[in-house]
C-alpha positions in Angstrom: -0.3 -62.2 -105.6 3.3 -63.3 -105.2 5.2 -63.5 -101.9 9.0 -62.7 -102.1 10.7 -65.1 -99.2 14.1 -63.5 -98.2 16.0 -64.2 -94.7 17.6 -60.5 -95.1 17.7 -57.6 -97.0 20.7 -55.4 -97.3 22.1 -52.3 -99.3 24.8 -53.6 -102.4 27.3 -51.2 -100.1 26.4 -52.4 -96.8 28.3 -54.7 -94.9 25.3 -55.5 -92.3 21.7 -56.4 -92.9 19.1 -53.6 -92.7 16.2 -55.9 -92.2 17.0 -59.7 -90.9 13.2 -61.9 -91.1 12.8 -64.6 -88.8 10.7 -67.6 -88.7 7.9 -66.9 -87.0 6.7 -63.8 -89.6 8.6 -60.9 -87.6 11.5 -59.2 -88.3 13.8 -56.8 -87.2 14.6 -54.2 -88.7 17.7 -50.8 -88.6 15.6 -47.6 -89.0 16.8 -44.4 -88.5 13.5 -42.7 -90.1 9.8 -43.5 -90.9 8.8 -41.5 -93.9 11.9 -38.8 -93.2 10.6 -38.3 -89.8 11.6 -39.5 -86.2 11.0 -42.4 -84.6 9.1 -41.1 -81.8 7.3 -37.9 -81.7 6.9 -38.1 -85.0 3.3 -36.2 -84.7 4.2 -32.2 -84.5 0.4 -31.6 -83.7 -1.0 -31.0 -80.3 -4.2 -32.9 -78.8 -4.5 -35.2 -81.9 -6.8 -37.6 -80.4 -8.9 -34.7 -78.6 -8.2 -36.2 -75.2 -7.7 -32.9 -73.4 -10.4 -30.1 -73.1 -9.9 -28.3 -69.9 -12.0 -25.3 -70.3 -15.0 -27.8 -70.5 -16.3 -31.0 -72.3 -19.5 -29.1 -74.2 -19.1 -25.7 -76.3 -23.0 -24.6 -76.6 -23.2 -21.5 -76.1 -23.0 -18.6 -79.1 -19.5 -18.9 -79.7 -17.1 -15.8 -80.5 -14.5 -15.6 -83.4 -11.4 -16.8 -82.2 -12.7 -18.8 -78.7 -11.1 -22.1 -77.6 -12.9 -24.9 -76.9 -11.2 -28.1 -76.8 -7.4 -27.8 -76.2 -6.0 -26.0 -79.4 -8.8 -25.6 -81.4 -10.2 -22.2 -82.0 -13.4 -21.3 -83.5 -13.2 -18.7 -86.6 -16.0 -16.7 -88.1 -16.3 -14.2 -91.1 -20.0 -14.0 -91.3 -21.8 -16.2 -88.8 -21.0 -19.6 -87.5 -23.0 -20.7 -84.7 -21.5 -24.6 -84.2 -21.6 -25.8 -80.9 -18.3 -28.5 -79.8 -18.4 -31.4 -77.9 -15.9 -33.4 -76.7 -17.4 -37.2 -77.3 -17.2 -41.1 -77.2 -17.6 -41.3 -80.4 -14.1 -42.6 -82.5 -12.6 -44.8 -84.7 -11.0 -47.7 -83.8 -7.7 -47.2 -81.4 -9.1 -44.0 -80.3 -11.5 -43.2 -77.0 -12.6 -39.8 -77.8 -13.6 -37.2 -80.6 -14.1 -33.7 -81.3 -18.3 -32.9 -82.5 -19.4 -29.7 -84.1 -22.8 -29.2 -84.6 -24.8 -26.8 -86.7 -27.3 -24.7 -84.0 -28.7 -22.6 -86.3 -28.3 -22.4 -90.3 -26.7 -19.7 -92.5 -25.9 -19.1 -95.8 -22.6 -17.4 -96.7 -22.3 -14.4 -98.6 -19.0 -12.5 -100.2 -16.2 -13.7 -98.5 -17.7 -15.2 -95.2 -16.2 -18.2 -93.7 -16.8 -20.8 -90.8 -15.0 -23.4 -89.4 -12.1 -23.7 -87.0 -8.4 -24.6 -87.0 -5.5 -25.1 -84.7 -2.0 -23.6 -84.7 1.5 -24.5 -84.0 4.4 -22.4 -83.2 7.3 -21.8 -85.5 10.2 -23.0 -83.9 8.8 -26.1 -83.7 8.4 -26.3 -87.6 12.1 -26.0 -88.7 13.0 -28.9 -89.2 11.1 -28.5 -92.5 13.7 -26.3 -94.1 10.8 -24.0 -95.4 12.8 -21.2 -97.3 15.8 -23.3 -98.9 16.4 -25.5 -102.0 16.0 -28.5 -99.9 12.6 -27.9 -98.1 11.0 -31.1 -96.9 7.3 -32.2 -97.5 5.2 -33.0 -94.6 2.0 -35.3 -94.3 -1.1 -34.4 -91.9 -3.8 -37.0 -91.5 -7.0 -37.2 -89.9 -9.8 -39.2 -89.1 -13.5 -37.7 -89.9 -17.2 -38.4 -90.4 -20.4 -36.7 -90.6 -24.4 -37.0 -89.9 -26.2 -38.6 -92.6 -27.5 -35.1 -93.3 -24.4 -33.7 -94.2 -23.3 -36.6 -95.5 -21.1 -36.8 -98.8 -20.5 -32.9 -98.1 -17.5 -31.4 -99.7 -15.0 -29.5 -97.4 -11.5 -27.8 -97.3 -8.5 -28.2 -95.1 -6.3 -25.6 -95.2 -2.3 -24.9 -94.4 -1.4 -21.5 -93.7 2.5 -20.5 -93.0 3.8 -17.6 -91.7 7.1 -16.7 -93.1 9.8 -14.5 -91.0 9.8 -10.5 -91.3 6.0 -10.1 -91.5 5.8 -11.7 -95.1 2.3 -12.7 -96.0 1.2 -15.9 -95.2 1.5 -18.7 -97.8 -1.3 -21.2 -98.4 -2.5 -24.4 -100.1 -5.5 -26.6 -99.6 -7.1 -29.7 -100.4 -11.1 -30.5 -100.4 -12.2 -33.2 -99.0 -15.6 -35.6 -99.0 -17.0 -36.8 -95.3 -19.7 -39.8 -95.3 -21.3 -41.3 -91.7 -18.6 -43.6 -91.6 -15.0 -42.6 -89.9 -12.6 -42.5 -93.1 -8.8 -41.4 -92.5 -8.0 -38.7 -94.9 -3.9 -38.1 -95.7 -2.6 -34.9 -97.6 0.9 -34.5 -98.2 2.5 -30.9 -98.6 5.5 -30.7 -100.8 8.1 -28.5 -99.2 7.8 -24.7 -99.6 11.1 -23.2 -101.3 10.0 -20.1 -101.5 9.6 -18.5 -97.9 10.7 -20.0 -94.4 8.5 -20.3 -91.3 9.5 -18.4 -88.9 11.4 -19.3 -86.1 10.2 -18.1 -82.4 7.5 -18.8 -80.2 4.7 -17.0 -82.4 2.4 -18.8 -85.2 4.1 -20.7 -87.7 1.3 -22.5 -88.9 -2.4 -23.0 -89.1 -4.2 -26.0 -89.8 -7.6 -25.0 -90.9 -11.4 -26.9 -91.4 -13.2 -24.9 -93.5 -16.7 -25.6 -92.9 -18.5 -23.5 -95.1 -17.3 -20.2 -97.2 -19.3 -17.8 -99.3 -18.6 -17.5 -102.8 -16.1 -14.7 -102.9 -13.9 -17.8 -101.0 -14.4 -20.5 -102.8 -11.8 -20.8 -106.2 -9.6 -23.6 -107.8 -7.4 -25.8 -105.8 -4.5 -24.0 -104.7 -1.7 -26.9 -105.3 1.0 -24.3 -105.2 2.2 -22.5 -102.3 1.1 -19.1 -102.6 1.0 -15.9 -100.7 -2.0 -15.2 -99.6 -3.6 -13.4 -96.6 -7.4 -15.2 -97.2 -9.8 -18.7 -96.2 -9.9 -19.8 -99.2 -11.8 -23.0 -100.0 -12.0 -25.6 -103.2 -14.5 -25.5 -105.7 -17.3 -27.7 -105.1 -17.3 -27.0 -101.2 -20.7 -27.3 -99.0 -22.4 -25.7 -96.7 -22.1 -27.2 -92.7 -24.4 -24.6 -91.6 -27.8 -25.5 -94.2 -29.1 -28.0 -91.5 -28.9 -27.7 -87.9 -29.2 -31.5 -87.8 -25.3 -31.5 -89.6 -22.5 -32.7 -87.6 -18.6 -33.2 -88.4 -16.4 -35.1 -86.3 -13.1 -35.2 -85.8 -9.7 -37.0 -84.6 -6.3 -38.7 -85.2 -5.3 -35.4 -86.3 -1.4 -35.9 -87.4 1.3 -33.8 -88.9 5.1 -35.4 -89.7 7.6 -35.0 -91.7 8.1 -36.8 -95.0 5.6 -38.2 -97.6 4.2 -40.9 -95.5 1.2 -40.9 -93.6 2.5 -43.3 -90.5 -0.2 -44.5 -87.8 -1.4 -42.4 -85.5 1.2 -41.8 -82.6 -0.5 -41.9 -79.6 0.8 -39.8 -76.5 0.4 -40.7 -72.7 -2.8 -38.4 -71.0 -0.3 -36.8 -68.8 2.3 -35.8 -71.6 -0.3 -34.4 -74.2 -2.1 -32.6 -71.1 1.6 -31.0 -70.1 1.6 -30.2 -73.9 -1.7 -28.1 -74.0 -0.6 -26.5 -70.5 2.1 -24.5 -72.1 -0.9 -22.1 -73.8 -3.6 -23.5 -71.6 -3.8 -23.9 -67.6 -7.1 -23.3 -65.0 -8.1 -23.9 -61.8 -11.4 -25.0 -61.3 -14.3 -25.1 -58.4 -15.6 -28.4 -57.3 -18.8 -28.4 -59.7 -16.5 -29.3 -62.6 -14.2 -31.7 -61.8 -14.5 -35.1 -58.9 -14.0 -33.7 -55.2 -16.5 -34.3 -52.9 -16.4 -30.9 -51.1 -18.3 -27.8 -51.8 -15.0 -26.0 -52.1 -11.6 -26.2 -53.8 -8.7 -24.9 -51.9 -5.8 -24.1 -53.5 -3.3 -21.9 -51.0 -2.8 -19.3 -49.1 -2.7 -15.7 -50.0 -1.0 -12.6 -48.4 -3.4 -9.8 -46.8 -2.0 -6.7 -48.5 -4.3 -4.5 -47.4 -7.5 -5.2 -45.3 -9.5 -4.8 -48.7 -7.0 -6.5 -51.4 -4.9 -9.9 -50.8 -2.3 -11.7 -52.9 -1.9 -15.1 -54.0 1.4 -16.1 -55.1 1.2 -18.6 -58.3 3.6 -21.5 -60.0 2.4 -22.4 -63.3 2.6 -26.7 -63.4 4.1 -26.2 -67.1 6.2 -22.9 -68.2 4.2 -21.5 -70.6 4.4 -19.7 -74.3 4.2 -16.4 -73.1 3.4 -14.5 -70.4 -0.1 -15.1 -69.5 -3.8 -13.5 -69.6 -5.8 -13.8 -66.3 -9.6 -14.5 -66.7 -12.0 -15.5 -64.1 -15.6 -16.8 -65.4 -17.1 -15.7 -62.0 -15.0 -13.3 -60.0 -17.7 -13.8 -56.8 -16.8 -17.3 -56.6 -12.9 -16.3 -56.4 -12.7 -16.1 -52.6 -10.5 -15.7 -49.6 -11.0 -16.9 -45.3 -10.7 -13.2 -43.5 -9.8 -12.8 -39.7 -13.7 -13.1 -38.8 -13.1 -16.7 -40.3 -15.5 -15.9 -42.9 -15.3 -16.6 -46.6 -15.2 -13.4 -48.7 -16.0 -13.2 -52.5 -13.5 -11.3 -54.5 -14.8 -8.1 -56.2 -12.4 -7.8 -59.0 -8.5 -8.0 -59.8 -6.1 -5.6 -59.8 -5.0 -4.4 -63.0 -0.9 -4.9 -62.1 -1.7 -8.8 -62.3 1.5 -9.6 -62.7 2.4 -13.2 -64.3 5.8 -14.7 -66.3 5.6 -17.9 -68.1 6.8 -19.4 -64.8 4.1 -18.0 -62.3 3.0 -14.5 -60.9 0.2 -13.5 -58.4 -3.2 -13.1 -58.6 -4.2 -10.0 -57.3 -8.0 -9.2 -55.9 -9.8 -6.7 -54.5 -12.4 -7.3 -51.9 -15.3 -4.7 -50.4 -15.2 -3.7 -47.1 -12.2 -4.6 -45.0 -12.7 -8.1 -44.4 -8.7 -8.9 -43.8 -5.7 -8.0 -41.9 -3.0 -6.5 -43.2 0.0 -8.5 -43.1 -1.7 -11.8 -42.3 -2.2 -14.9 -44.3 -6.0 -15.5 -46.3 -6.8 -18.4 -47.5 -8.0 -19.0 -51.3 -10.6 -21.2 -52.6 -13.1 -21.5 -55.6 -16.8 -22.7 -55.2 -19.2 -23.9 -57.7 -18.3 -24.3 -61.3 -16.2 -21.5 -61.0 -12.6 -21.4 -63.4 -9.6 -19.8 -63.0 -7.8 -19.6 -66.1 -4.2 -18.4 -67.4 -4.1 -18.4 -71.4 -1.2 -18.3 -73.7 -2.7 -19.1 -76.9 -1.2 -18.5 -80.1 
């Protein structure tokens, strides 16, 4: 091993130093890229380091195809896969916290089932990679995973899927990869894709998949090639996540940047990667699910607009996507103060909810005629209750 000792090193057509060392072992150092990409915000993906999960912390109940659990992950099913997520402790050094999936109950795959789950991106964030043109640019995603030591040395596939402009089909490649029970950061570079573009508004651009397990309809040669192709398909060799229900995968550090160089992880602020995951993701929730000390959280005051059906004006914290579904997970424990002074469960909402990606008003019925018209009604939730506006991809 040889050390080169050098005060500076500079281009035979500069006229300035692009990296001056000193004496102390540090340098500095004139970049205007790292591996072709930015110098901050180099990581296009979204909840990375699995920090955010504001439906809940703990997926366990039978989950259906395409449900979110932590922020920007979505569960995916052709066949059965019945894996419950957990948002946990354990990670890899430099991290606090990790996404779980755990095999409940085992399966084997038939024809062209599939399991797994994956995460998307919206396209006009992705042009900067010049999909489409002579001069498309790679792009690198890492990750961090591991597994139980019954799954361990398993065999499984990320996957890319893009989605070209004008309805094309979507073009895929994929890469198998080998988890053991200790955390291992796995790096796949994607050259760039000259032969369709991404396209460029606020619907899917891109998919990063985790195959978990496929049947064997789905399971081929490597595709190193981009190709069109409207399918999971996994690598040759790939295993089964749901033979054992004692088989976990975890995961974190997820990164995508431009270039051909895997850079360390770029770790966001709590509040910035939370305003992130609030443009397709915000809630309310009652006091049993987040630190409050009451039995009640109150969160404004709506409009009586008749005696049986009151309004609530709402300001999103973050614009969002796309104008937004309204869910309730227990419409009883949406309630509102009436004259009497009484609290007064909601019965259901009115089906000209009407929301923006700015804000709206959420609109609920009540029985009887607990309210008077024209005055103001109070709004709280109780219990474990969640009030939630979704713009997902």
């Amino acid at each position: 091993m040889s050390t080169l000792k050098v005060d500076a090193i500079r281009h035979n057509s500069a006229t300035s130093d692009a990296i001056t060392t000193a004496s102390d072992g540090t340098c500095t150092a004139k970049l205007t890229s790292i591996g072709g990409g930015g110098l901050s915000h180099r990581n296009k993906f979204i909840n990375g380091a699995m920090t955010i999960s504001q439906r809940a912390t703990s997926f366990t109940s039978t989950l259906a195809d395409n449900e979110y659990t932590l922020d920007r992950f979505k569960h995916i099913i052709r066949g059965t896969n019945d894996s419950h997520y957990t948002q946990v402790s354990d990670h890899p050094d430099n991290f606090t916290k990790s996404m779980k999936v755990k095999c409940n109950s085992t399966y084997t795959p038939s024809a062209s089932d599939n399991a797994g789950f994956q995460s998307m991106l919206e396209g006009q964030d992705l042009q900067d990679l010049n999909f489409g043109s002579a001069n498309a640019n790679s792009f690198t995603v890492s990750f961090y995973a591991k597994s139980a030591s019954q799954n361990n040395n398993h065999q499984y596939t990320f996957q890319i899927r893009t989605y070209p402009s004008g309805g094309a089909a979507t073009r895929i490649k994929n890469f198998p990869f080998t988890v053991t029970t200790s955390w291992q950061r796995f790096t796949f570079t994607f050259t760039g894709d000259t032969g369709a573009d991404i396209r460029n508004d606020n619907q899917l651009g891109m998919a990063l998949l985790w195959n978990l397990n496929a049947g064997p309809d789905d399971i081929t040669s490597q595709y190193t090639n981009w190709t069109s192709l409207n399918k999971y398909m996994c690598v040759t060799g790939q295993s089964n996540f749901l033979d054992n229900t004692n088989n976990e995968f975890y995961l974190t550090g997820v990164q995508l940047e431009v270039g051909d160089t895997a850079t360390s992880f770029e770790h966001r602020s709590f509040g910035e990667e939370l305003r992130r995951c609030e443009r397709y993701f915000q809630c309310l929730k009652g006091p049993s699910s987040i630190p409050s000390g009451t039995n009640e959280n109150c969160f404004g005051i709506g409009f009586a607009y008749t005696t049986g059906r009151v309004l609530w004006p709402f300001i999103f914290k973050t614009e969002m996507r796309s104008n937004p579904t309204v869910a309730v997970s227990t419409q009883a424990d949406l309630q509102a103060l009436g004259v009497s002074g009484g609290w007064n469960s909601s019965t259901s909402f009115v089906s000209t909810n009407n929301f923006n990606t700015l804000g709206g008003r959420v609109d609920m019925n009540f029985s009887g005629s607990p309210f008077t018209a024209g005055h103001a009604a109070e709004v709280r939730l109780v219990s474990s209750n969640l009030l939630s506006f979704a713009a997902e991809l």
